[in-house]
Structure formats: C-alpha cells, structure tokens
Biopython code that builds the backbone (N, CA, C, O; Angstrom):
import numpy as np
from Bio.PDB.StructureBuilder import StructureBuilder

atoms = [
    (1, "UNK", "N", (4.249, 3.396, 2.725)),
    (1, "UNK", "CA", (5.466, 3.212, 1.983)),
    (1, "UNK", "C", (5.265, 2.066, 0.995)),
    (1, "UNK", "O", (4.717, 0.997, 1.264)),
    (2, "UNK", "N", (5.767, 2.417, -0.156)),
    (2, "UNK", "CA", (5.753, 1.198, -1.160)),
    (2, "UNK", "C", (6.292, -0.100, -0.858)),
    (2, "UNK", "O", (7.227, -0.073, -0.058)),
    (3, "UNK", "N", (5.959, -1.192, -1.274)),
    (3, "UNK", "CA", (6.787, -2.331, -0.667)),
    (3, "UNK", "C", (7.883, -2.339, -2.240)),
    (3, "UNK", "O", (8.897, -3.028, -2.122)),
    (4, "UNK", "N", (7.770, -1.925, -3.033)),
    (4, "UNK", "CA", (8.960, -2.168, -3.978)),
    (4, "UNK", "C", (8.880, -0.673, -4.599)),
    (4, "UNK", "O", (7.833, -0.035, -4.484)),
    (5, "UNK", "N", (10.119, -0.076, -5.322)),
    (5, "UNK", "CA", (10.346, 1.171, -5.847)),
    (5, "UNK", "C", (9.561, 1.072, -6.907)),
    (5, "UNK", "O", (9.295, -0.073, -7.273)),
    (6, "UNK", "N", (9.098, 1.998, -7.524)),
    (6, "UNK", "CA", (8.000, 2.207, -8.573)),
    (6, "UNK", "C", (9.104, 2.051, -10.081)),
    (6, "UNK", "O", (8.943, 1.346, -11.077)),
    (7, "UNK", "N", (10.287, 3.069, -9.716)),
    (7, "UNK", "CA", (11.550, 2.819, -10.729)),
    (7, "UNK", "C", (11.764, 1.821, -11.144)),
    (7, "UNK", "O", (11.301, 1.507, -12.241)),
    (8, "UNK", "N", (12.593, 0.909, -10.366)),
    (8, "UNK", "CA", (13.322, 0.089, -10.436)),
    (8, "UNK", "C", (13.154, -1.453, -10.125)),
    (8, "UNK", "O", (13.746, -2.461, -10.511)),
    (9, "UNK", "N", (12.014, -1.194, -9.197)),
    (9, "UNK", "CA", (11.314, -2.656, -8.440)),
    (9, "UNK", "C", (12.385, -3.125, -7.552)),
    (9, "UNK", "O", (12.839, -4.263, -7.440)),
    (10, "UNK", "N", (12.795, -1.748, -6.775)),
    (10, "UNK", "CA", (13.646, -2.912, -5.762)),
    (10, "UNK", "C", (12.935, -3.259, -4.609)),
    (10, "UNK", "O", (12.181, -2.326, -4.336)),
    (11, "UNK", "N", (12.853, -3.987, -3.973)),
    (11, "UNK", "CA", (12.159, -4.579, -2.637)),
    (11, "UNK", "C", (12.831, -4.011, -1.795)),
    (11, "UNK", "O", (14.051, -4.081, -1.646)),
    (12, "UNK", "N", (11.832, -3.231, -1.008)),
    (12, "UNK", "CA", (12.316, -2.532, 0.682)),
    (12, "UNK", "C", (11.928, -3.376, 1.249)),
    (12, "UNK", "O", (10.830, -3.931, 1.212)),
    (13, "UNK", "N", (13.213, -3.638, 2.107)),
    (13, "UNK", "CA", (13.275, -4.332, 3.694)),
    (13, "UNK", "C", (13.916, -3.932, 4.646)),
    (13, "UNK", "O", (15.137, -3.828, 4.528)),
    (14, "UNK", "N", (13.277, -3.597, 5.845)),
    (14, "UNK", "CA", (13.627, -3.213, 6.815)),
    (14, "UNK", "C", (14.875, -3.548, 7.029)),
    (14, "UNK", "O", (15.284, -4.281, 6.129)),
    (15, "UNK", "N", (15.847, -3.266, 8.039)),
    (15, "UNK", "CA", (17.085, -3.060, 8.769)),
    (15, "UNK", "C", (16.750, -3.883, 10.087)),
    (15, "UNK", "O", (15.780, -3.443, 10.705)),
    (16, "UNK", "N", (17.412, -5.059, 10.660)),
    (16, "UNK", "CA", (16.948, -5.914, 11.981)),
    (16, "UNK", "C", (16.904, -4.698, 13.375)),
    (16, "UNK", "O", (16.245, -4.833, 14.406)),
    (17, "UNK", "N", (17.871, -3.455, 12.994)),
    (17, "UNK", "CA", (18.180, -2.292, 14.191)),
    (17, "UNK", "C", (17.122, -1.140, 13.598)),
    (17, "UNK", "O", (17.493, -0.037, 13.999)),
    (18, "UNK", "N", (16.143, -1.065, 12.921)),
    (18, "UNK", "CA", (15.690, 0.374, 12.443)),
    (18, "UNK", "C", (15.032, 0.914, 13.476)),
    (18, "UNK", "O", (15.069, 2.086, 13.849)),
    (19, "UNK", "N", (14.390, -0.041, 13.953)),
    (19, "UNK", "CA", (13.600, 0.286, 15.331)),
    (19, "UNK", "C", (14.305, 0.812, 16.452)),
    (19, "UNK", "O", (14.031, 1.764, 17.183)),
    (20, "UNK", "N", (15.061, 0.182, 16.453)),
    (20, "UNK", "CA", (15.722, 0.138, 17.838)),
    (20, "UNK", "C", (16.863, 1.978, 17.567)),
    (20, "UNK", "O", (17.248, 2.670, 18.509)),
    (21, "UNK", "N", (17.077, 2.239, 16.321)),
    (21, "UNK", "CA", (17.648, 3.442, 16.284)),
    (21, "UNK", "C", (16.443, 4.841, 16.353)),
    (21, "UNK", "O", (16.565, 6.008, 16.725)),
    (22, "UNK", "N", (14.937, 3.811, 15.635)),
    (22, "UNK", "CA", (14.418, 5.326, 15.759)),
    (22, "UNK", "C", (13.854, 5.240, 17.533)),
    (22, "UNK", "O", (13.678, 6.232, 18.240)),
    (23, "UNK", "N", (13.715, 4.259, 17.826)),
    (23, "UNK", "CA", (13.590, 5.075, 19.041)),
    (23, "UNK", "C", (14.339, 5.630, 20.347)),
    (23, "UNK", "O", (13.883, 5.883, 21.462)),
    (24, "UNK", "N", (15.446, 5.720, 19.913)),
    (24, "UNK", "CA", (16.393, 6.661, 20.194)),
    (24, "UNK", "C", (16.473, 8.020, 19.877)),
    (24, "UNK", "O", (17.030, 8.800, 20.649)),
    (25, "UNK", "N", (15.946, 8.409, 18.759)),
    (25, "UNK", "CA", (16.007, 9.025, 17.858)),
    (25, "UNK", "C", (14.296, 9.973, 18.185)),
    (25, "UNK", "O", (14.044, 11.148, 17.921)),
    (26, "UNK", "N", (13.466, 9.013, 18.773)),
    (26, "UNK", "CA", (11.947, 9.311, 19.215)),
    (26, "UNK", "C", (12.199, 9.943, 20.818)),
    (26, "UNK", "O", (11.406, 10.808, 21.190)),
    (27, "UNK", "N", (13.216, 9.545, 21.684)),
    (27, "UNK", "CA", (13.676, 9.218, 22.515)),
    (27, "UNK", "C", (14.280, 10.973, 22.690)),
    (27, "UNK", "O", (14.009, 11.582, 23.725)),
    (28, "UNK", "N", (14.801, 11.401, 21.976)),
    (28, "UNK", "CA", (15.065, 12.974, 21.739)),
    (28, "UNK", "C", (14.598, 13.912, 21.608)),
    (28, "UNK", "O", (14.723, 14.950, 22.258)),
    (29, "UNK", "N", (13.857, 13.625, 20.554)),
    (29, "UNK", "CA", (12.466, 14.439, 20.277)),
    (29, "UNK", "C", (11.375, 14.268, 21.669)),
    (29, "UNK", "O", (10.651, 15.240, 21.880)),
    (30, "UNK", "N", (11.254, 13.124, 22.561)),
    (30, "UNK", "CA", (10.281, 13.637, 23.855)),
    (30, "UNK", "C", (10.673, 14.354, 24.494)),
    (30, "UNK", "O", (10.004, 15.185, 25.107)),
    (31, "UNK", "N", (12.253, 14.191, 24.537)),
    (31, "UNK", "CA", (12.952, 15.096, 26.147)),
    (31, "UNK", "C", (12.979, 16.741, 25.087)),
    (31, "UNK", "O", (12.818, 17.814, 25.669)),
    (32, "UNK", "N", (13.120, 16.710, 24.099)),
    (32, "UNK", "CA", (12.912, 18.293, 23.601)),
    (32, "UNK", "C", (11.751, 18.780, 23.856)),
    (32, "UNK", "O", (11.821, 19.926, 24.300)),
    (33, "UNK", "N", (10.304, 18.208, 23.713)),
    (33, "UNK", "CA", (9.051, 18.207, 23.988)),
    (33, "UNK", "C", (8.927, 18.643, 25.343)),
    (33, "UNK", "O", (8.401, 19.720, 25.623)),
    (34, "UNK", "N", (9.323, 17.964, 26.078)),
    (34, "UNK", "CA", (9.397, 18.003, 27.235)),
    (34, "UNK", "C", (10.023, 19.075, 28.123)),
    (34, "UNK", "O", (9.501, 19.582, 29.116)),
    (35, "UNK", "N", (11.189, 19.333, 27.621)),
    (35, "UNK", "CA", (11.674, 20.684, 28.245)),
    (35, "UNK", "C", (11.433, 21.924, 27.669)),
    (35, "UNK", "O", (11.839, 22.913, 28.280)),
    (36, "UNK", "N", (10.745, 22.092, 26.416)),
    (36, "UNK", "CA", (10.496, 23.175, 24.994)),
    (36, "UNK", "C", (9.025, 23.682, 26.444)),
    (36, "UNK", "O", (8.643, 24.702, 27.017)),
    (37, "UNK", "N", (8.652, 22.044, 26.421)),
    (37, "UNK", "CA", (6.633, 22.796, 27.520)),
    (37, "UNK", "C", (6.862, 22.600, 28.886)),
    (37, "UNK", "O", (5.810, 22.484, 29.515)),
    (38, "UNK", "N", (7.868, 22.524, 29.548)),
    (38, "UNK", "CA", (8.475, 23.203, 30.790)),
    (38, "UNK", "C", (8.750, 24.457, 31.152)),
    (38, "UNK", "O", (8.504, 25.045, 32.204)),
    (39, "UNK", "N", (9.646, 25.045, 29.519)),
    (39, "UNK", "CA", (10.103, 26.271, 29.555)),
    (39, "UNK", "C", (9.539, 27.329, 29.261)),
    (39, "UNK", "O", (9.961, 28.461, 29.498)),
    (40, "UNK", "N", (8.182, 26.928, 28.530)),
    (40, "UNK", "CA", (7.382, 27.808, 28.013)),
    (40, "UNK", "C", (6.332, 28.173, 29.711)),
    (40, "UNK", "O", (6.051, 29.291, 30.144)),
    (41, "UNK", "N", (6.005, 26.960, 30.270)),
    (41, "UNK", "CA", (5.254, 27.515, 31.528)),
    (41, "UNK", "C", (5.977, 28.409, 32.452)),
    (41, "UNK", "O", (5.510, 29.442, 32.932)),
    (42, "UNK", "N", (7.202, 27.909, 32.670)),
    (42, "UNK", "CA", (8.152, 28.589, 33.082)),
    (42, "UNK", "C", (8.054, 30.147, 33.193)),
    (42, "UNK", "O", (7.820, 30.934, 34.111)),
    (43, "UNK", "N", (8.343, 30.251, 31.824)),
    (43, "UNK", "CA", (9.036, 31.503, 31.715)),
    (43, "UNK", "C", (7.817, 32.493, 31.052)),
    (43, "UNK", "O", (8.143, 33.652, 30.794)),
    (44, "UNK", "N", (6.256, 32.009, 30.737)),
    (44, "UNK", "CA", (5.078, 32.925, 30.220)),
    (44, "UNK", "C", (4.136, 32.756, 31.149)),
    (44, "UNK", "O", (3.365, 33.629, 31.547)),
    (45, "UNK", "N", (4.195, 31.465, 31.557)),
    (45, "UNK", "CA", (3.169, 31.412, 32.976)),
    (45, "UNK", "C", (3.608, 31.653, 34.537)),
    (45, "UNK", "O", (2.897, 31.735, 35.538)),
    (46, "UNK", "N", (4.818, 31.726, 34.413)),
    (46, "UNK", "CA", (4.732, 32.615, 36.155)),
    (46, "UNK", "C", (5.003, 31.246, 36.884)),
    (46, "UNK", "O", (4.463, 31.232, 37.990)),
    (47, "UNK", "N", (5.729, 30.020, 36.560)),
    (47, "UNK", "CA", (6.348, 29.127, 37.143)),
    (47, "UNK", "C", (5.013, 28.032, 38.087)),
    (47, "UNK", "O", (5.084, 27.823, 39.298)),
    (48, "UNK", "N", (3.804, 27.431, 37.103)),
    (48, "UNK", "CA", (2.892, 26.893, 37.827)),
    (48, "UNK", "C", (2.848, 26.108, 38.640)),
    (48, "UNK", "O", (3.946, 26.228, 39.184)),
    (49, "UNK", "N", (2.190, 25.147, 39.264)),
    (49, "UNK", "CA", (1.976, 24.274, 40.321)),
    (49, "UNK", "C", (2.923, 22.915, 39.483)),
    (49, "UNK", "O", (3.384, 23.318, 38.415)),
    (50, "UNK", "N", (3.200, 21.729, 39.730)),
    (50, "UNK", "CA", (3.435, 20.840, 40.003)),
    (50, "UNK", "C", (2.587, 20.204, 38.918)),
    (50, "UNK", "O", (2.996, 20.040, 37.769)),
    (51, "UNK", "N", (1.386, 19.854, 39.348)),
    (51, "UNK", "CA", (0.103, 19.120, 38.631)),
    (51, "UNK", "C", (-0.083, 19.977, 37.152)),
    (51, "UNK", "O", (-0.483, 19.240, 36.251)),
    (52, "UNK", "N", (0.096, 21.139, 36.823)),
    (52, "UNK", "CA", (0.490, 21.838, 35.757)),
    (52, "UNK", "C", (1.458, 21.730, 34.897)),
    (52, "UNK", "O", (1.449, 22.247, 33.780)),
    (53, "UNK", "N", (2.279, 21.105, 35.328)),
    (53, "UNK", "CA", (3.637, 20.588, 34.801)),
    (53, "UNK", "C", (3.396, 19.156, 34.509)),
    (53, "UNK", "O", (3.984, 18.629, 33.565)),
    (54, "UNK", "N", (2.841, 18.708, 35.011)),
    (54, "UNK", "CA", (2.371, 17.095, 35.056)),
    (54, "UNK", "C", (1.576, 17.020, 33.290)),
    (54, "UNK", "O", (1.975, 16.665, 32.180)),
    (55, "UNK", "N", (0.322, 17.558, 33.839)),
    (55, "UNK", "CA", (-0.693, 17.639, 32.540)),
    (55, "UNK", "C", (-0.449, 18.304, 31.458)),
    (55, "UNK", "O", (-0.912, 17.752, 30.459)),
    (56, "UNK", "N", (0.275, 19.587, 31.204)),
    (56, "UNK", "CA", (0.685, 20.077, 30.321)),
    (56, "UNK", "C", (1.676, 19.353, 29.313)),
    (56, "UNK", "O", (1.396, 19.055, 28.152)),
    (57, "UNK", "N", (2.921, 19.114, 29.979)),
    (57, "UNK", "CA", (4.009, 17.916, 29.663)),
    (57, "UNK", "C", (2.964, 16.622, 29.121)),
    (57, "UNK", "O", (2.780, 16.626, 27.904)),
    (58, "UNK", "N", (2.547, 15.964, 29.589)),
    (58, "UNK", "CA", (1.463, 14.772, 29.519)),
    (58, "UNK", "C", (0.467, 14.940, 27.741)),
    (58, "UNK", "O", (0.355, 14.178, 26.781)),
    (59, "UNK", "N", (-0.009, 16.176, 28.013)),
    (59, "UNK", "CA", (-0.714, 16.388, 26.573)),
    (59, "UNK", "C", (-0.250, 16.894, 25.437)),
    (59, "UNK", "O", (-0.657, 16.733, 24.286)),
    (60, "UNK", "N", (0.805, 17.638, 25.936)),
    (60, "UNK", "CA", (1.888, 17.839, 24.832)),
    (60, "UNK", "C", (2.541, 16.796, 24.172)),
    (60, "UNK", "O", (2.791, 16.942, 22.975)),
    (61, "UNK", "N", (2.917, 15.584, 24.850)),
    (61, "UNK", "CA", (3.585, 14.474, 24.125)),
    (61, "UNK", "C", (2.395, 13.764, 23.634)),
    (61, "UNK", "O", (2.567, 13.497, 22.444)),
    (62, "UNK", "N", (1.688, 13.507, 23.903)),
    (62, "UNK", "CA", (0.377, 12.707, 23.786)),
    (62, "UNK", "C", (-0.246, 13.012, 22.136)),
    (62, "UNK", "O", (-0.442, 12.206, 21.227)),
    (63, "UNK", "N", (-0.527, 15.018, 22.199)),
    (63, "UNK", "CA", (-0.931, 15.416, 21.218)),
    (63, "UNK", "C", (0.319, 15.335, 19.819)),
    (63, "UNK", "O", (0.009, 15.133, 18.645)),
    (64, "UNK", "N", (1.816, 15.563, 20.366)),
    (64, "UNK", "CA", (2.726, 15.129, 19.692)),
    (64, "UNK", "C", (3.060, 14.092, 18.808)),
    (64, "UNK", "O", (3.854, 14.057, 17.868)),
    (65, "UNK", "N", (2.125, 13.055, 19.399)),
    (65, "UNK", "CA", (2.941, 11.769, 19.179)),
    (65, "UNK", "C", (3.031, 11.146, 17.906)),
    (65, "UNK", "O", (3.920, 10.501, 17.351)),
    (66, "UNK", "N", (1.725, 11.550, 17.540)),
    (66, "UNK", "CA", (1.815, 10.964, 15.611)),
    (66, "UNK", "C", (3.025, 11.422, 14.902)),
    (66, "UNK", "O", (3.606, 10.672, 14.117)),
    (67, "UNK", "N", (3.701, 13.429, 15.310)),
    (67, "UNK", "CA", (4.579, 13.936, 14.771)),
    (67, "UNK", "C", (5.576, 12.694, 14.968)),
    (67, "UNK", "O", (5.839, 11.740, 14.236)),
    (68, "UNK", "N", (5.945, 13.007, 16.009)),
    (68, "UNK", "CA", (7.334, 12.268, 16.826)),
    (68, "UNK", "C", (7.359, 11.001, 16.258)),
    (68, "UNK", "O", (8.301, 10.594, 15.578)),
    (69, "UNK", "N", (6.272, 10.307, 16.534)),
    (69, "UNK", "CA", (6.344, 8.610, 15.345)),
    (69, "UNK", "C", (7.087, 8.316, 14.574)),
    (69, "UNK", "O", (8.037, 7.536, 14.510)),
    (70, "UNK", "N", (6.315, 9.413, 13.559)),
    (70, "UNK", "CA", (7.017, 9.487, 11.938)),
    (70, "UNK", "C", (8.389, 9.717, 11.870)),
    (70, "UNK", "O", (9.328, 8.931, 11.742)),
    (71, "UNK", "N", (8.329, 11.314, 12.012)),
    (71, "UNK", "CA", (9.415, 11.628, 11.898)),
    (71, "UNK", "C", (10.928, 11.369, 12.729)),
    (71, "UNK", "O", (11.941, 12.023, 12.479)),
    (72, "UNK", "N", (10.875, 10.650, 13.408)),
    (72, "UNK", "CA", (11.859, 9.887, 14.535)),
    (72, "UNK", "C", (12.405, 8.400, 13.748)),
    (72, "UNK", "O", (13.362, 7.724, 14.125)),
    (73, "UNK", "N", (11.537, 8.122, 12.594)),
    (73, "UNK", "CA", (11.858, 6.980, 11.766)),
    (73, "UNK", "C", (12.465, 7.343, 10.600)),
    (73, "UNK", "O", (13.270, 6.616, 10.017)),
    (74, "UNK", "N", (12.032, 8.731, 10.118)),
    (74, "UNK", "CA", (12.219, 8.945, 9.292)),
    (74, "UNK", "C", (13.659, 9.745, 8.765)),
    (74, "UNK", "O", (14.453, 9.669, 7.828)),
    (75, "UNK", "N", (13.430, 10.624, 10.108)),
    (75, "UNK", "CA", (15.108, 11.065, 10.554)),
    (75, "UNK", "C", (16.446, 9.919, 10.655)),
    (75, "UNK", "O", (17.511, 10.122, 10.072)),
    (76, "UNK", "N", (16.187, 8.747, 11.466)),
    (76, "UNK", "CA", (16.973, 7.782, 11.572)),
    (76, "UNK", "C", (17.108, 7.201, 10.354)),
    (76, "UNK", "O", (18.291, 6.944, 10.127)),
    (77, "UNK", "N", (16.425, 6.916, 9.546)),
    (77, "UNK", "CA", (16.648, 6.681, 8.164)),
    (77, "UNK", "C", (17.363, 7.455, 7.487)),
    (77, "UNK", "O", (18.196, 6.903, 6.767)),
    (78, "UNK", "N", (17.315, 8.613, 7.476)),
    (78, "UNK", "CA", (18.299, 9.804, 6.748)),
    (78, "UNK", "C", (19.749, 9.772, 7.462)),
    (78, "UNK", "O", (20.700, 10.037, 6.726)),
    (79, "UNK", "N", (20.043, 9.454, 8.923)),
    (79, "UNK", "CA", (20.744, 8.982, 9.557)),
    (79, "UNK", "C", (21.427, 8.193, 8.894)),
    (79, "UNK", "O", (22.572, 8.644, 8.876)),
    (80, "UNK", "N", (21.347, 6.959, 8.152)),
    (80, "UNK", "CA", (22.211, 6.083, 8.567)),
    (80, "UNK", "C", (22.131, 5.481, 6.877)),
    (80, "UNK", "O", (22.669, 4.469, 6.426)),
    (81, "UNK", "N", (21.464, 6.261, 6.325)),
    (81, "UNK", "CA", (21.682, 6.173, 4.592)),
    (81, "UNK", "C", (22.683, 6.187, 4.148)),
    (81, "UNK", "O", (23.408, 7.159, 4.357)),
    (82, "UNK", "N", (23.111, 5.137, 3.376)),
    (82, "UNK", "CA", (24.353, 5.395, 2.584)),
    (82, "UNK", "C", (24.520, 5.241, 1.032)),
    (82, "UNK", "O", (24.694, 4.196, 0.405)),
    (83, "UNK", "N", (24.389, 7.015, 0.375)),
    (83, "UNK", "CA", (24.334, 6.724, -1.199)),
    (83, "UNK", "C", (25.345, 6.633, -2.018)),
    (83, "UNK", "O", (25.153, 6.404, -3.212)),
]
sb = StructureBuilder()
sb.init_structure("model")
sb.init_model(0)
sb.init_chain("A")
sb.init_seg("    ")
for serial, (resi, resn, name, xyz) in enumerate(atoms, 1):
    if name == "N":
        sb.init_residue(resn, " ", resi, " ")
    sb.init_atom(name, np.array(xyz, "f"), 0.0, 1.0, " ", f" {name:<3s}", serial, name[0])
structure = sb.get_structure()
C-alpha cells in the first residue's frame, strides 16, 4: 500500500481499532473455513474419523491463510469507510 495517495498526497494512517476489527472480521472467515471443510467431508466423504477432521480443518486454514489475511483487512476497511 502506498504510504501517501499518488493524486492528492494524502498520508494514510492507520485507524488505533483497524486491527482489532479485521480480526473479527478474519475471525469469520475461519469459522466459514471451518465448517465449508467439515461439510464437505461430511457429506462427499462418508462422515470420516476424528483425526480427519482434525488435519483436514488444520490445512485448510493453514493453506487459507494468506487469503483470509488480506482480505479480512480489506473487507473491514470497506466496512467502516465513510465517503
């Protein structure tokens, strides 16, 4: 991200709460993750073991996580914009 607008030269500065909203906001997006690769073992794999649910869930957020990062900041930002 630019530290000043290319337009106008205004200086971006963070919000003292930006954090604290996106990860709330990150915070949503795991438990969707989370129940999206529950439901999929669920209901295509024939309801697996325990430890299947463990690791699957586990690498799914894991492999997720760069998505979820971003866009959990980036959403909360669109959130709470006011033009």
């Amino acid at each position: 991200m630019h530290a000043n607008c290319p337009n106008c030269n205004l200086r971006y500065e963070k919000e003292p709460g930006n954090f604290y909203g996106a990860m709330y906001v990150s915070y949503g997006f795991s438990t969707a993750i989370f129940l999206v690769t529950a439901f999929v073992l669920y209901h295509f794999f024939g309801d697996p073991s325990l430890n299947v649910y463990l690791i699957s869930i586990l690498a799914a957020a894991i492999l997720l996580f760069p998505w979820n990062f971003r866009y959990s900041r980036v959403i909360f930002l669109y959130l709470i914009w006011k033009s």
